[in-house]
Structure formats: C-alpha cells, structure tokens
C-alpha positions as CSV (number, residue, x, y, z in Angstrom):
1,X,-32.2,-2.1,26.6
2,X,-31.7,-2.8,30.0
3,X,-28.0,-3.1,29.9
4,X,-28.0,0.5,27.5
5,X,-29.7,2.5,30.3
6,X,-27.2,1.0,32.5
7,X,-23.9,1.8,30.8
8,X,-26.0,5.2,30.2
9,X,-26.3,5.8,34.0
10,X,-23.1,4.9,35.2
11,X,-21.7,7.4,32.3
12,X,-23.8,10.0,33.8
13,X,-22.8,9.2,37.4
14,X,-19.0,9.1,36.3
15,X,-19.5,12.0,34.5
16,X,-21.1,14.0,37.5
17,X,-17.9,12.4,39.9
18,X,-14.9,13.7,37.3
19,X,-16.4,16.6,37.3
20,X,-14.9,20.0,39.1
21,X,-16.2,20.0,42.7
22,X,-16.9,22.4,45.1
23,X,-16.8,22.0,48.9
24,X,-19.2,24.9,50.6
25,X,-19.2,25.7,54.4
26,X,-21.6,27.6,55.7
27,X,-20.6,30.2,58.8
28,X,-22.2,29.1,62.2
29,X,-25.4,31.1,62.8
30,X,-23.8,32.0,66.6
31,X,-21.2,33.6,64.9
32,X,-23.0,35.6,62.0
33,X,-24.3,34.8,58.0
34,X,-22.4,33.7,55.0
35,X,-20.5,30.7,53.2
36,X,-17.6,30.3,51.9
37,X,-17.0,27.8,48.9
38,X,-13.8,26.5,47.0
39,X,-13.5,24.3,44.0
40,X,-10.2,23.4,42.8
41,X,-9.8,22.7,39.1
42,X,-6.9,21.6,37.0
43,X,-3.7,22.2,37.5
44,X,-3.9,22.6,41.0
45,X,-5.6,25.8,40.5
46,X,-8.1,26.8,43.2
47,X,-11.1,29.0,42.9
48,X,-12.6,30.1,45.8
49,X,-15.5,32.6,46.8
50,X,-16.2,34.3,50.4
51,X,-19.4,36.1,51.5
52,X,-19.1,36.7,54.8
53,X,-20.6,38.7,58.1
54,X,-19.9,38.8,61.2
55,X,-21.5,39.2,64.9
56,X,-18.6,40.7,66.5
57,X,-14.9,41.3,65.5
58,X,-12.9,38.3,64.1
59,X,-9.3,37.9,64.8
60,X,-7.8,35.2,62.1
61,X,-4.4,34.4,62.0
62,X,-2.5,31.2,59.4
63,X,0.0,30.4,57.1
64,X,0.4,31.5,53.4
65,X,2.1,28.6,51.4
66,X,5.4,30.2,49.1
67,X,3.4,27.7,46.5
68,X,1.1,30.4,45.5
69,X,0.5,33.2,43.5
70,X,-2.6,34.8,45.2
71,X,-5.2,36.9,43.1
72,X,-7.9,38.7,45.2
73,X,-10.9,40.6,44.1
74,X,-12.5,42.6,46.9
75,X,-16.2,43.7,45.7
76,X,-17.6,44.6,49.0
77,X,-16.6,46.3,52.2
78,X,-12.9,46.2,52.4
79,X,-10.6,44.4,54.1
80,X,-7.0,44.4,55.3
81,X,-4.4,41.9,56.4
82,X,-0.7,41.7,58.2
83,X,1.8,40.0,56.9
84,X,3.5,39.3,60.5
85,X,6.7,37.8,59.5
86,X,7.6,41.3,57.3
87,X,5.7,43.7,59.8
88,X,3.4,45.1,57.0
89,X,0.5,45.4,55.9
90,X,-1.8,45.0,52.7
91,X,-5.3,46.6,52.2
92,X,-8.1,46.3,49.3
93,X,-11.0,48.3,49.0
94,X,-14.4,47.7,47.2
95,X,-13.3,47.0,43.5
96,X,-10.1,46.5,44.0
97,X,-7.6,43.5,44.0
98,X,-3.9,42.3,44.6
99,X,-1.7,39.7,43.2
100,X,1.3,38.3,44.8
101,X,3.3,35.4,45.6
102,X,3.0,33.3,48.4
103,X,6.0,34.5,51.0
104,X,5.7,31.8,53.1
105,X,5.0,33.5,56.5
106,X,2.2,34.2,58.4
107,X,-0.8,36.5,58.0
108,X,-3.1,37.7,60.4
109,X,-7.2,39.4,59.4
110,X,-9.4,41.4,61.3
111,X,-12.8,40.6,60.4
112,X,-14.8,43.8,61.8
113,X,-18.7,42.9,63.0
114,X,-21.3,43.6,60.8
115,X,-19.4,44.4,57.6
116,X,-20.4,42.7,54.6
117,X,-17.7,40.8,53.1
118,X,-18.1,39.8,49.7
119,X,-14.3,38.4,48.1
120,X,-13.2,36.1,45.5
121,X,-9.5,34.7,45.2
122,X,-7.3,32.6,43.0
123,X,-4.7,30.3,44.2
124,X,-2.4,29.5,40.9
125,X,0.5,27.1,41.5
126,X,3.7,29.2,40.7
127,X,5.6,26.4,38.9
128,X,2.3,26.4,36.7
129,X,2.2,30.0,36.9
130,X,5.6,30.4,35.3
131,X,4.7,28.1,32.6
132,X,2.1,30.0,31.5
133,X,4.5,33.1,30.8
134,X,6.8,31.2,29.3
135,X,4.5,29.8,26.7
136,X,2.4,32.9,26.0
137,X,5.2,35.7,26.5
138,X,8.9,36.5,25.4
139,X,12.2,36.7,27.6
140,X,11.8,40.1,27.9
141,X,8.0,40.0,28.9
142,X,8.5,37.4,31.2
143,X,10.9,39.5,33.4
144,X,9.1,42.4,33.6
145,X,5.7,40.2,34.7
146,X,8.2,38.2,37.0
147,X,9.7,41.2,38.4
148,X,6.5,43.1,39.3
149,X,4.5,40.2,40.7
150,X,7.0,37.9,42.0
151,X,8.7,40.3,44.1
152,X,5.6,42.4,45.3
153,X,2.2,43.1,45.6
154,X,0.1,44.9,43.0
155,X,-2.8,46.3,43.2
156,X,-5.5,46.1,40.8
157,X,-9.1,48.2,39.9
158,X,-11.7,45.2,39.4
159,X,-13.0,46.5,36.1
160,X,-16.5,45.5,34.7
161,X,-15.3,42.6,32.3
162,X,-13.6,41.4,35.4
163,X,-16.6,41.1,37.6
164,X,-18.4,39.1,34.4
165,X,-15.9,36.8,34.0
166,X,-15.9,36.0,38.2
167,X,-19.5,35.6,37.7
168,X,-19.7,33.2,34.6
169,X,-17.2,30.7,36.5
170,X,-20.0,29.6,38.4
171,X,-21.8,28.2,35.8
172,X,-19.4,25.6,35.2
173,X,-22.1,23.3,37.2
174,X,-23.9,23.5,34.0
175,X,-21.1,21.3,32.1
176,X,-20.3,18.1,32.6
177,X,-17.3,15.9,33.1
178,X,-13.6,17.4,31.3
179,X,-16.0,20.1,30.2
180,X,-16.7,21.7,33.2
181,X,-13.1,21.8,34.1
182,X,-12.2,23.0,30.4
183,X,-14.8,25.4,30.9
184,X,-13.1,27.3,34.1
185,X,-9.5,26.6,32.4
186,X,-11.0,28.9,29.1
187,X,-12.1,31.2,32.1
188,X,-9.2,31.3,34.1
189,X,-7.0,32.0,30.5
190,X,-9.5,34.9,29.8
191,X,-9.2,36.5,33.7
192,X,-5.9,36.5,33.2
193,X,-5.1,38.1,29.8
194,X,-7.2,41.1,31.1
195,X,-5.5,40.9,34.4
196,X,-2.0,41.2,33.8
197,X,-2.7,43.5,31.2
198,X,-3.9,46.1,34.0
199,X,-0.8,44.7,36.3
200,X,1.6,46.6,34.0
201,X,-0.6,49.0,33.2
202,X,0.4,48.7,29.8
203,X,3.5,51.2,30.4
204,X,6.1,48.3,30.0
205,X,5.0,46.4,27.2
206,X,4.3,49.9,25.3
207,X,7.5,50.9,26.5
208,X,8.6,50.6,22.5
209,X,6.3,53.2,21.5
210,X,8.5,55.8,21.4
211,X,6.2,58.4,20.3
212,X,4.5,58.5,23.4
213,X,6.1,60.2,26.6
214,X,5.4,58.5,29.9
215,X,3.9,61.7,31.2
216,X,1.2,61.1,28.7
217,X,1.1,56.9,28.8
218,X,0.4,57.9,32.5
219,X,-2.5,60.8,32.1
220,X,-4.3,58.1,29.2
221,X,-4.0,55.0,32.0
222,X,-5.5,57.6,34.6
223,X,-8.5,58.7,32.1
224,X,-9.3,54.4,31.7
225,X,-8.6,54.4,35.5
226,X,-11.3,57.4,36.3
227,X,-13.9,55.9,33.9
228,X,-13.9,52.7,35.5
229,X,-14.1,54.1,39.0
230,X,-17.6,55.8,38.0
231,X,-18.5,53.9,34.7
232,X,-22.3,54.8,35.0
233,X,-21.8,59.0,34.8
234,X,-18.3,58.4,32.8
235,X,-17.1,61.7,31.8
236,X,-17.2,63.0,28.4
237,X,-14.2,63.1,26.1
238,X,-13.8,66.9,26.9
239,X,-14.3,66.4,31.1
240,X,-11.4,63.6,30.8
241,X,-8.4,65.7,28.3
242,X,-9.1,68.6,31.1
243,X,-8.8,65.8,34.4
244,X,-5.8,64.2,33.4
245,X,-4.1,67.4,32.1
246,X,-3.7,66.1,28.2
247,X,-4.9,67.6,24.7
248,X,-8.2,65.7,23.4
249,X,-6.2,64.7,20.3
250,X,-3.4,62.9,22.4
251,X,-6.0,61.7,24.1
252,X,-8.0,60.2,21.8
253,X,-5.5,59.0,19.8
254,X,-3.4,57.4,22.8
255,X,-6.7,55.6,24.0
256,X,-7.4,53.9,21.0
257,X,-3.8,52.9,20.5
258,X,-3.1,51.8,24.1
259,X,-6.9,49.8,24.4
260,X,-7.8,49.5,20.8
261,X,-11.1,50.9,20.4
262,X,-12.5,54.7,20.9
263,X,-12.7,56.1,24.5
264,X,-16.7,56.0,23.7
265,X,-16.5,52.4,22.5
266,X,-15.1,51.2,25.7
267,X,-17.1,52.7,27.7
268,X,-20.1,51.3,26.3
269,X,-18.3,47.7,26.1
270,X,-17.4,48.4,29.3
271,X,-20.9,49.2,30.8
272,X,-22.3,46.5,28.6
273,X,-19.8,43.8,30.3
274,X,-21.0,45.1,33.7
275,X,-25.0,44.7,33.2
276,X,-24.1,41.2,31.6
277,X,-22.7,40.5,34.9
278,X,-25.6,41.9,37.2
279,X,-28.5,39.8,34.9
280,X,-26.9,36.7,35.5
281,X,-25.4,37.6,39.2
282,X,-28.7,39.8,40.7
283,X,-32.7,40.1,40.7
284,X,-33.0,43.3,39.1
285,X,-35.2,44.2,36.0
286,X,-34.0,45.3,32.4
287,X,-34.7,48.8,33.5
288,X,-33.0,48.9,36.8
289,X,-29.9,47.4,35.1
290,X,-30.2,50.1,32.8
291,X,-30.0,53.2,35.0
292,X,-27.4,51.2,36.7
293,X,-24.9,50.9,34.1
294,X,-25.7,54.5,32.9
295,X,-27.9,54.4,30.6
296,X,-31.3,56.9,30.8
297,X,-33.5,54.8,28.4
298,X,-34.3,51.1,28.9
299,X,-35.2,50.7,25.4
300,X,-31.7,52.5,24.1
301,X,-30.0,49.4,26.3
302,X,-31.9,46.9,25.3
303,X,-31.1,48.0,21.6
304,X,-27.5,48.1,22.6
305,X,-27.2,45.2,24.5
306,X,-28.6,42.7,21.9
307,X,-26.1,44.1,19.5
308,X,-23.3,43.3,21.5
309,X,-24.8,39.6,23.0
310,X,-26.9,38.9,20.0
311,X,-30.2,38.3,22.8
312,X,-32.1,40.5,24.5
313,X,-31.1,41.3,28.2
314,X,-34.3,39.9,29.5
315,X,-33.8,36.4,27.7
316,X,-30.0,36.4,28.4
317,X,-30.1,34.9,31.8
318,X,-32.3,31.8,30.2
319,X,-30.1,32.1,27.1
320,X,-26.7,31.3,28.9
321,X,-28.2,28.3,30.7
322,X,-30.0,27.3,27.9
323,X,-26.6,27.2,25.9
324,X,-24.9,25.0,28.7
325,X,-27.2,22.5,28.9
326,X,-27.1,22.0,25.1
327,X,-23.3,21.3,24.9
328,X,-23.5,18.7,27.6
C-alpha cells in the first residue's frame, strides 16, 4: 500500500514536471502594473501573453531572431514598432494582428504611459512552420501562403472565434503531463486553420471559382470584414448589399459559398464564439454578456447559447473545468 501511494506520487509529481510550463514576470511596481508570461510547448513553439501599463513612456529596443514566424493579436490599446534595420514601421490596433517572419534585425517599441496593453503572440519555428504547409496544403497552396507571409507582413482582424481560442489555451493547466501539451498543439492547429484562412482572405484559394469576379470576392470579404468590426449591432442583410455596393442575391449566395453557412448563421456563430470567450475570460453576468454580444433578451441567449454548447452559459464556466479535470 505503502509502496502504491508512492509510485502514485512520484507519477503525479512527474506528471506535473513534463508538463507545459509557464515562466510569469511580473512588471516592477516603480515602473507601472502588469505581467507578462510565456510557456513554450512542443515543437519549439512559444505562446506568450502581455498585459502591460506603464508610469511613463518606455523606449524598448532588441533583436528579432530570422527563426520565427511571429503572430500577434493586439486586443487593447495599440501599439506600434520600427523595424530599424529596413527604416519602417508596423502598427496594430485593438483587434487586429500581424504575421511575419523573423528578418533578423532589430526592432525598437514605444511603450506610451498609462496605456493599457493587453497582447498575445506566437513564436512558430519556420522550419516547423513550413512543414506544416507541406503536410496540410498542395504545391500551389504552399506558394501562395509562402509568398504572402514569408516575404511580408499581413495584417489580420482578430475575429470572435479567434479571441475564444486565445482564451481556452490557458486552461491547459487543467491537463496533465503529454496532455497538456497535446492540448495547446489541438489549439495551436485550430488558431491556425482560421488564421490563414483570413491571411488570404480567401481570394487565392477561391481563385478557381470562376463564376465569381474579384470585384465581388472583394465587396463579400468587406461585408464579413464590417460585421466583425461591430458584431453586436451587425447590419442586416439589406444594410450590407447597399455598404459594399453588391445585389443581396450575390451577396447571399457568395457568403454562403465563400464561408459556408448563411450571413445570419455566422453572425450568430460568430457572437456565440465571442460570449463563450468573455464567460470563461471576464466577471460579467449571463445578461451583461448578452447585451454585449448583441443580443436584447437574456433569455433568447441563453436559449441560443445552450443550443450551440449543449450547457447553459451560466454553468459553462464550471462545465469547461469540470470537463478538464475528468480527462486527467
């Protein structure tokens, strides 16, 4: 018995050791509030996550390794950095990102005082990068994503289902062990799929569609565009054919083909995805997630909600734990 509960604790200690681990540093209270944590999983891919503000300005300048391709999700007050070596410069606001490769030079930030920075980035090994494209994509696939990301910076809208996925990598504390690390590659996988969709914006990859004229691939990637920029008073079907300058048929009808579902079925995937994110990230109620999402009933979410996670949003905090701890 004795000698069980051993071998059981060491297991459990060896477990805890081999799993992913995340080194934390907090910002010195002389120089303003925050932390800034980083957990590398396999791979050599590194996750990390920034929340930052500062007393005064804060001039930061270092190396960007050519190892890299760099994914950034800005989702408070912007920022901005130099790239010295080129003499240009990059900028993300709220919502937005960038991938690019590492160039190997140096970069330079302005932290401005009392701004509330709130970023998450992706360090993914290029060599391991590039395997993933060739094992999920064709030749002629793998060009155009190499061409566009390799040899640029793109610029991204964080969308909804983005900001949930960033937010359920955090809970890989709740697995143990290979499964925690398992757990982020699943999430990495999924970030990405959705990501590099939006890097092409779908125009290359659809580029065989030849019933479809760029002018109107363009006006149906600007209607998804608009109703992710103000998903909580998205515009109707009507509002949207008369913003992007396209009939409501081909607008219809080039939505679902481009994303799959009805423009009305995304957005309420869409604004589903984000209050998933805000009960497991934030302290607000059922109702306040509600009118925050866009919806003017609680009970009409509520109904909606545990259609699409199968538990109703007040349990689905509990539920997601609850779920973790059962597979360890």
């Amino acid at each position: 018995m004795t000698h069980g509960s051993h071998y059981l604790g060491k297991l459990y200690n060896d477990l805890i050791i081999n799993s992913p681990q995340t080194i934390s540093m907090d910002i010195p209270s002389d120089m303003g509030r925050g932390r800034i944590a980083q957990t590398k999983i396999k791979h050599g891919v590194i996750l990390s996550d920034w929340q930052m503000c500062y007393q005064s300005d804060m001039n930061v300048q270092g190396p960007v390794s050519k190892d890299y391709m760099q994914i950034i999700f800005c989702l408070n007050d912007g920022i901005s950095w130099g790239i010295m070596d080129d003499r240009r410069s990059v900028t993300i606001q709220k919502n937005e990102s960038c991938i690019y490769a590492g160039h190997g030079g140096t970069e330079y930030i302005c932290y401005k005082k009392d701004s509330n920075f709130s970023f998450k980035s992706i360090k993914i090994p290029i060599p391991y990068f590039s395997h993933l494209l060739a094992d999920y994509f064709d030749g002629q696939e793998v060009t155009a994503y190499e061409k566009k990301l390799l040899y640029g910076i793109s610029k991204v809208p964080v969308t909804p289902i983005m900001e949930q996925i960033l937010a359920e990598t955090s809970q890989f504390t709740q697995y143990r062990g290979g499964l925690g690390y398992l757990y982020l590659d699943g999430k990495l996988l999924e970030l990405l799929s959705i990501y590099l969709g939006e890097v092409l914006e779908l125009d290359i990859l659809m580029g065989k569609n030849i019933s479809m004229s760029r002018t109107e691939r363009t006006a149906i990637m600007e209607a998804k565009r608009i109703i992710d920029s103000q998903l909580a008073f998205a515009p109707s079907c009507e509002e949207l054919s008369r913003m992007v300058h396209l009939s409501m048929t081909k607008l219809t009808r080039g939505f679902s083909s481009f994303y799959g579902m009805p423009i009305h079925q995304y957005v309420i995937e869409q604004r589903l995805a984000q209050a998933a994110q805000l009960l497991l990230e934030g302290d607000w109620n059922v109702s306040e997630v509600a009118a925050i999402v866009g919806y003017g009933k609680a009970s009409n979410f509520a109904a909606a909600f545990k259609k699409r996670y199968g538990v109703a949003p007040k349990n689905y905090r509990g539920s997601r734990f609850d779920s973790a701890k059962n597979k360890v």
